[in-house]
N, C-alpha and C positions, 0 to 999 in steps of 0.2 A: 127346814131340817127334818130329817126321816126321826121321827119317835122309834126310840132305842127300848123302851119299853121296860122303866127302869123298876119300875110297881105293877106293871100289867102279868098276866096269867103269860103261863107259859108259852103258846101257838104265838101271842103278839111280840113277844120280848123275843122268841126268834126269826118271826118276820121279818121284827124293825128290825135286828144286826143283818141279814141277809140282803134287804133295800138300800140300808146304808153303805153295806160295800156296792150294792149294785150301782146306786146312782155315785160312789166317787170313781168308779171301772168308767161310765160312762161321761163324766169331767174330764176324765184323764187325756182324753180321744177328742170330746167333740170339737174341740175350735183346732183339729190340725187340718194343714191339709194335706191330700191322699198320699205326696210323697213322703211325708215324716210319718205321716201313720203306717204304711206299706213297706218302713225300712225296717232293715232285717237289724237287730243289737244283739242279739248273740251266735257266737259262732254254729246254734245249730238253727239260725235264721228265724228266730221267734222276732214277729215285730208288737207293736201299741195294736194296731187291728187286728192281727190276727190270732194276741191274747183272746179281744172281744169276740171273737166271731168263734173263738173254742169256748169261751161260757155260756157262751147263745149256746151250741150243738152240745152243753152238759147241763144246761136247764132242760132241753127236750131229751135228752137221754135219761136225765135220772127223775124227771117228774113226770114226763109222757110217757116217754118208755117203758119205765121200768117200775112206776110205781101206780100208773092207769093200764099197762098193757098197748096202750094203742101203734099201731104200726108208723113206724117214721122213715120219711125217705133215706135213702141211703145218701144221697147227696149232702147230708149234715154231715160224711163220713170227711171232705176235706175241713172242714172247718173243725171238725172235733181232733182233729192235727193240726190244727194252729196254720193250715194254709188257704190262702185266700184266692178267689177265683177270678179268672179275667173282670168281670163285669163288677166284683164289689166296688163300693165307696164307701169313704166313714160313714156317710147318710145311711148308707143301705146298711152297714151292715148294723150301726146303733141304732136303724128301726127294725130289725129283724131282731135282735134282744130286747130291743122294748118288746114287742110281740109276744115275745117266747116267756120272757117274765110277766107281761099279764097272763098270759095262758098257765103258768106255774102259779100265781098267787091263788088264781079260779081256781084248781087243781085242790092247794092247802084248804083253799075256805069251806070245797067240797065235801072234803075229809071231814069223818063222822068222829074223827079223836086223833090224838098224834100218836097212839099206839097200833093204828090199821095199818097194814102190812101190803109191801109193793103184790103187784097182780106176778111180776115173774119174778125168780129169783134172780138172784146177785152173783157171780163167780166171788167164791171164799166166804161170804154172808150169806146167802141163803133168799129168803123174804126178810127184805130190812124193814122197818117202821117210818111212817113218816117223819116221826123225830128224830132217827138217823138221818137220813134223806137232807132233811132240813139243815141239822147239824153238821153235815158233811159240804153242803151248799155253801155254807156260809164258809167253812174250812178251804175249799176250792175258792170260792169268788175272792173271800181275803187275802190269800197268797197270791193269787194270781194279780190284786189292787196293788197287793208290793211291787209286784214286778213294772206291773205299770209304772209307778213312782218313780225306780230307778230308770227306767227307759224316758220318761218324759222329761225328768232335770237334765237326762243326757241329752234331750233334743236342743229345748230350749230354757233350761235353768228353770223350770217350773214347778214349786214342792209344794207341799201340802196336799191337804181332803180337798 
Protein backbone atom coordinates (compact mmCIF):
# COMPACT_ATOMS: atom_id res chain seq x y z
CA UNK A 1 0.00 0.00 0.00
CA UNK A 2 1.36 3.51 -1.22
CA UNK A 3 2.25 5.63 2.26
CA UNK A 4 -0.52 8.38 2.44
CA UNK A 5 1.87 10.29 4.46
CA UNK A 6 -0.20 10.71 7.37
CA UNK A 7 2.76 12.37 9.94
CA UNK A 8 5.27 12.92 7.14
CA UNK A 9 6.41 16.73 5.92
CA UNK A 10 4.63 18.19 3.42
CA UNK A 11 6.38 17.00 -0.42
CA UNK A 12 5.68 13.15 1.15
CA UNK A 13 2.15 13.38 2.25
CA UNK A 14 1.52 14.84 -1.25
CA UNK A 15 3.28 12.45 -3.13
CA UNK A 16 1.76 9.54 -1.22
CA UNK A 17 -2.03 11.01 -2.13
CA UNK A 18 -0.91 11.51 -5.80
CA UNK A 19 0.81 7.45 -5.98
CA UNK A 20 -2.06 6.39 -4.51
CA UNK A 21 -4.47 7.57 -6.98
CA UNK A 22 -1.87 6.61 -9.53
CA UNK A 23 -1.55 3.11 -8.74
CA UNK A 24 -5.69 2.65 -8.14
CA UNK A 25 -5.87 4.53 -12.25
CA UNK A 26 -3.67 1.85 -13.05
CA UNK A 27 -5.71 -1.40 -11.14
CA UNK A 28 -8.61 0.03 -12.74
CA UNK A 29 -7.10 -1.09 -16.45
CA UNK A 30 -4.61 -3.62 -15.88
CA UNK A 31 -6.19 -6.98 -15.97
CA UNK A 32 -8.64 -5.87 -18.96
CA UNK A 33 -8.46 -6.68 -22.19
CA UNK A 34 -7.87 -4.23 -25.04
CA UNK A 35 -11.57 -4.51 -26.06
CA UNK A 36 -13.13 -3.39 -22.53
CA UNK A 37 -10.41 -0.98 -22.04
CA UNK A 38 -10.81 0.71 -25.80
CA UNK A 39 -14.63 0.90 -25.28
CA UNK A 40 -16.08 4.06 -25.48
CA UNK A 41 -18.76 4.63 -21.89
CA UNK A 42 -19.65 7.84 -22.57
CA UNK A 43 -21.45 9.53 -25.11
CA UNK A 44 -18.41 11.86 -25.81
CA UNK A 45 -16.36 8.25 -26.31
CA UNK A 46 -14.20 8.59 -23.12
CA UNK A 47 -13.03 4.86 -22.60
CA UNK A 48 -10.83 3.06 -19.16
CA UNK A 49 -7.60 3.53 -21.65
CA UNK A 50 -7.99 6.34 -22.82
CA UNK A 51 -8.67 8.11 -19.35
CA UNK A 52 -4.97 6.60 -18.70
CA UNK A 53 -3.25 7.62 -21.59
CA UNK A 54 -4.67 11.43 -20.94
CA UNK A 55 -2.97 11.36 -17.24
CA UNK A 56 0.14 9.93 -18.97
CA UNK A 57 -0.02 13.25 -21.58
CA UNK A 58 -0.91 15.58 -18.13
CA UNK A 59 1.98 14.15 -16.10
CA UNK A 60 4.36 15.17 -19.08
CA UNK A 61 2.36 18.31 -19.61
CA UNK A 62 2.22 19.69 -16.23
CA UNK A 63 5.70 18.34 -14.69
CA UNK A 64 7.88 18.34 -17.94
CA UNK A 65 6.25 20.94 -19.74
CA UNK A 66 5.36 23.24 -17.82
CA UNK A 67 7.16 23.05 -14.74
CA UNK A 68 11.08 21.92 -16.27
CA UNK A 69 10.31 23.71 -19.49
CA UNK A 70 11.54 20.82 -21.55
CA UNK A 71 10.02 20.38 -25.04
CA UNK A 72 7.48 17.53 -25.53
CA UNK A 73 6.44 15.83 -28.56
CA UNK A 74 3.42 16.93 -29.89
CA UNK A 75 2.16 13.46 -30.36
CA UNK A 76 1.12 13.45 -26.43
CA UNK A 77 -1.44 15.85 -28.17
CA UNK A 78 -3.88 12.67 -28.98
CA UNK A 79 -3.73 11.15 -25.72
CA UNK A 80 -4.02 14.49 -23.88
CA UNK A 81 -7.71 14.10 -25.58
CA UNK A 82 -8.34 11.02 -24.24
CA UNK A 83 -7.81 9.30 -27.77
CA UNK A 84 -5.93 6.35 -28.34
CA UNK A 85 -3.76 5.46 -31.25
CA UNK A 86 -3.94 2.51 -33.77
CA UNK A 87 -0.96 0.74 -32.11
CA UNK A 88 -1.81 1.39 -28.14
CA UNK A 89 -2.38 -1.63 -25.75
CA UNK A 90 -3.28 -1.60 -22.05
CA UNK A 91 0.59 -2.84 -21.88
CA UNK A 92 1.74 0.08 -23.72
CA UNK A 93 -0.18 2.42 -22.61
CA UNK A 94 0.24 1.51 -18.48
CA UNK A 95 4.11 1.44 -19.38
CA UNK A 96 4.10 4.76 -20.82
CA UNK A 97 2.47 6.29 -17.35
CA UNK A 98 4.61 4.17 -15.41
CA UNK A 99 7.46 6.08 -17.39
CA UNK A 100 6.06 9.40 -17.21
CA UNK A 101 5.29 9.12 -13.47
CA UNK A 102 8.89 8.08 -12.74
CA UNK A 103 10.10 10.86 -14.72
CA UNK A 104 7.47 13.18 -12.68
CA UNK A 105 8.49 11.84 -9.08
CA UNK A 106 12.58 12.64 -10.45
CA UNK A 107 11.20 15.86 -11.43
CA UNK A 108 9.52 16.61 -7.47
CA UNK A 109 12.59 14.94 -5.79
CA UNK A 110 14.65 17.42 -8.04
CA UNK A 111 12.90 20.40 -6.83
CA UNK A 112 14.96 22.47 -4.27
CA UNK A 113 11.25 23.33 -2.33
CA UNK A 114 7.52 23.02 -3.16
CA UNK A 115 7.56 26.74 -3.51
CA UNK A 116 9.85 26.82 -6.92
CA UNK A 117 7.91 28.11 -9.63
CA UNK A 118 7.05 26.24 -13.24
CA UNK A 119 9.97 27.44 -15.91
CA UNK A 120 6.75 28.70 -18.30
CA UNK A 121 3.86 30.11 -17.36
CA UNK A 122 0.31 28.86 -17.04
CA UNK A 123 -2.71 30.34 -19.07
CA UNK A 124 -4.84 32.17 -16.06
CA UNK A 125 -1.92 31.25 -13.29
CA UNK A 126 0.98 32.52 -14.34
CA UNK A 127 4.22 30.51 -12.86
CA UNK A 128 2.48 27.99 -10.62
CA UNK A 129 4.62 26.38 -7.65
CA UNK A 130 5.18 23.11 -7.40
CA UNK A 131 2.73 22.57 -4.75
CA UNK A 132 0.20 23.80 -6.97
CA UNK A 133 1.31 21.44 -9.70
CA UNK A 134 1.25 18.75 -7.17
CA UNK A 135 -1.88 19.77 -5.71
CA UNK A 136 -3.68 20.00 -9.03
CA UNK A 137 -2.14 16.25 -9.98
CA UNK A 138 -3.64 14.71 -7.44
CA UNK A 139 -7.14 16.89 -8.16
CA UNK A 140 -6.82 15.53 -12.04
CA UNK A 141 -5.67 11.78 -11.29
CA UNK A 142 -8.45 11.54 -8.40
CA UNK A 143 -11.30 12.57 -10.63
CA UNK A 144 -10.39 11.05 -13.39
CA UNK A 145 -9.91 7.27 -10.56
CA UNK A 146 -13.82 8.14 -10.22
CA UNK A 147 -14.43 7.81 -13.58
CA UNK A 148 -12.54 4.86 -13.76
CA UNK A 149 -14.64 3.23 -11.09
CA UNK A 150 -17.88 4.03 -12.72
CA UNK A 151 -16.69 2.77 -16.05
CA UNK A 152 -15.02 -0.54 -14.69
CA UNK A 153 -18.40 -1.75 -12.42
CA UNK A 154 -19.95 -0.89 -15.73
CA UNK A 155 -17.73 -3.46 -17.65
CA UNK A 156 -17.56 -6.05 -15.24
CA UNK A 157 -19.05 -5.30 -11.72
CA UNK A 158 -15.74 -4.41 -10.42
CA UNK A 159 -15.50 -1.74 -7.34
CA UNK A 160 -13.24 -0.76 -5.03
CA UNK A 161 -9.35 0.83 -4.76
Amino acid sequence: MTDLGGRADERDMLCGFLDWYRSVVERKVQDLGLDDASRAMTATGLSPLGVVAHLAAAEVGWFKESFTGAAVDPIQDDHGAFRLRATDTVQSVLNEYRDVCAQSREIVSGAASLDALSTCEVPHYGNVSLRWTLVHMIEETARHAGHLDIMREAIDGQTGD
